[in-house]
C-alpha positions as CSV (number, residue, x, y, z in Angstrom):
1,X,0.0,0.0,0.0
2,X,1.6,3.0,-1.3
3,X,1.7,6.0,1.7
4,X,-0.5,9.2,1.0
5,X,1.7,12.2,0.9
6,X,0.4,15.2,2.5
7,X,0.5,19.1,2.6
8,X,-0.1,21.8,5.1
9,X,-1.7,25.1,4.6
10,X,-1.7,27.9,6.6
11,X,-4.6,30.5,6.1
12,X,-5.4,34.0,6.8
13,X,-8.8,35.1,6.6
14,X,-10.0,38.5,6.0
15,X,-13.7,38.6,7.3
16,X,-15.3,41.0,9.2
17,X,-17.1,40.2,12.4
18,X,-17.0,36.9,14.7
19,X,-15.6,34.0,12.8
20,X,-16.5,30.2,13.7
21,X,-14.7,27.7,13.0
22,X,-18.0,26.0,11.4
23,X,-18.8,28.6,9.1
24,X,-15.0,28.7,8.2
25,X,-15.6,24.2,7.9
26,X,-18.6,24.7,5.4
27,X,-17.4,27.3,3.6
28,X,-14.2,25.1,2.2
29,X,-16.3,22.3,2.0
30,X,-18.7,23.9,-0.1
31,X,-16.3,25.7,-2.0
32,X,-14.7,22.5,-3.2
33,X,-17.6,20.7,-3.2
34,X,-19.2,23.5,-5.9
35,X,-16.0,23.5,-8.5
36,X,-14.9,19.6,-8.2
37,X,-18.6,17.5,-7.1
38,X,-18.4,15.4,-4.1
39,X,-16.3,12.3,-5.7
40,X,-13.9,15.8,-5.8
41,X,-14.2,16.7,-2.4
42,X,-13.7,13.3,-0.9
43,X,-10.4,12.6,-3.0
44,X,-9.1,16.0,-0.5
45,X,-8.2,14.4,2.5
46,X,-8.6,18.0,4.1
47,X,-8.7,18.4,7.4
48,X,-8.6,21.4,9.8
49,X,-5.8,21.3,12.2
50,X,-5.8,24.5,13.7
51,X,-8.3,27.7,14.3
52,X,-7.4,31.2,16.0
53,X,-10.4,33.1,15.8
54,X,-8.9,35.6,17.2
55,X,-6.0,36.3,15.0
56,X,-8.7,34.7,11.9
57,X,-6.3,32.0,10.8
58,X,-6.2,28.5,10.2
59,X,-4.6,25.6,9.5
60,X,-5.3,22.8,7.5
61,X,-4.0,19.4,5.9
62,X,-4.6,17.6,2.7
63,X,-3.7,15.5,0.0
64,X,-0.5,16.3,-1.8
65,X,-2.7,15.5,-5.0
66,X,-5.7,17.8,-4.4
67,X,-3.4,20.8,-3.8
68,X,-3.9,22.6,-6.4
69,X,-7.5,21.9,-6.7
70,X,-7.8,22.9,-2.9
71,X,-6.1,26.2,-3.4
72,X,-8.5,26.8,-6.4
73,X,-11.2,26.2,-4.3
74,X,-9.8,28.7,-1.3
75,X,-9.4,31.8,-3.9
76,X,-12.7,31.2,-4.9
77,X,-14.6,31.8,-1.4
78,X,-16.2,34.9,-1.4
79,X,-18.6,34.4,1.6
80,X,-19.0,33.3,4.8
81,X,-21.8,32.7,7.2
82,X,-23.4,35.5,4.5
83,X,-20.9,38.2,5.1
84,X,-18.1,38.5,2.7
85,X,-15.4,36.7,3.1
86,X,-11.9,36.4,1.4
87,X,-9.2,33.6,2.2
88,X,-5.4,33.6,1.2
89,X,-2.9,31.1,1.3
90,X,-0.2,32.5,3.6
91,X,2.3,29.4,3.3
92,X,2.3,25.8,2.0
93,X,4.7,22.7,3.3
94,X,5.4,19.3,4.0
95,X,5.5,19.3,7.6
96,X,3.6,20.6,10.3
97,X,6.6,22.1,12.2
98,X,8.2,23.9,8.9
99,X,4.8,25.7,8.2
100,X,4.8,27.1,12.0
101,X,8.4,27.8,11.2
102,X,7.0,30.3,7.9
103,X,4.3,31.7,9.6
C-alpha cells in the first residue's frame, strides 16, 4: 500500500465580524464541493488542524494530490456565514513544524 503524501496550509482570513470555526468548515467544503462534485471533495483528505479566531487564521492538511484543486477552491470563497469573506494562502509545506516555522 503506497503511503499518502500530505501538505499543510496555513490560512489568513480576511472577514469582518465573529468567525466560527463551522462557518470557516462549510465554507471550504462547499467551495470544493461546488468546483470539483463530491467524488472531488472526498479525493481532498482536508482536514482542519488548527483555528485562531482571534487572529482569523487557520490551518489545515490535505492530500498532496488535491493541492492545487484545494487552493483553487480557497481563492474562490467569497462568503462566509453571508458576510463577505476572502481567504489567502499565507504558506504551503510538507511538515507541520516547517509551516509554523513560515508563519
Amino acid at each position: 500500500m503506497k503511503r499518502v503524501k500530505r501538505r499543510y496550509l496555513a490560512l489568513q482570513i480576511d472577514f469582518d465580524g465573529a468567525l466560527s470555526e463551522r462557518g470557516f468548515l462549510d465554507a471550504i467544503w462547499a467551495a470544493i464541493t461546488r468546483l470539483y462534485g463530491e467524488y472531488g471533495a472526498s479525493q481532498t483528505g482536508l482536514a482542519l488542524l488548527q483555528f485562531n479566531e482571534e487572529r482569523k487564521t487557520a490551518m489545515i492538511r490535505l492530500s498532496l494530490v488535491a493541492l492545487q484543486q484545494v487552493r483553487a477552491a480557497l481563492v474562490s470563497i467569497t462568503r462566509i456565514s453571508g458576510k463577505d469573506a476572502a481567504v489567502h494562502v499565507r504558506a504551503v509545506s510538507g511538515t507541520i513544524k516547517s509551516l509554523r516555522e513560515k508563519t
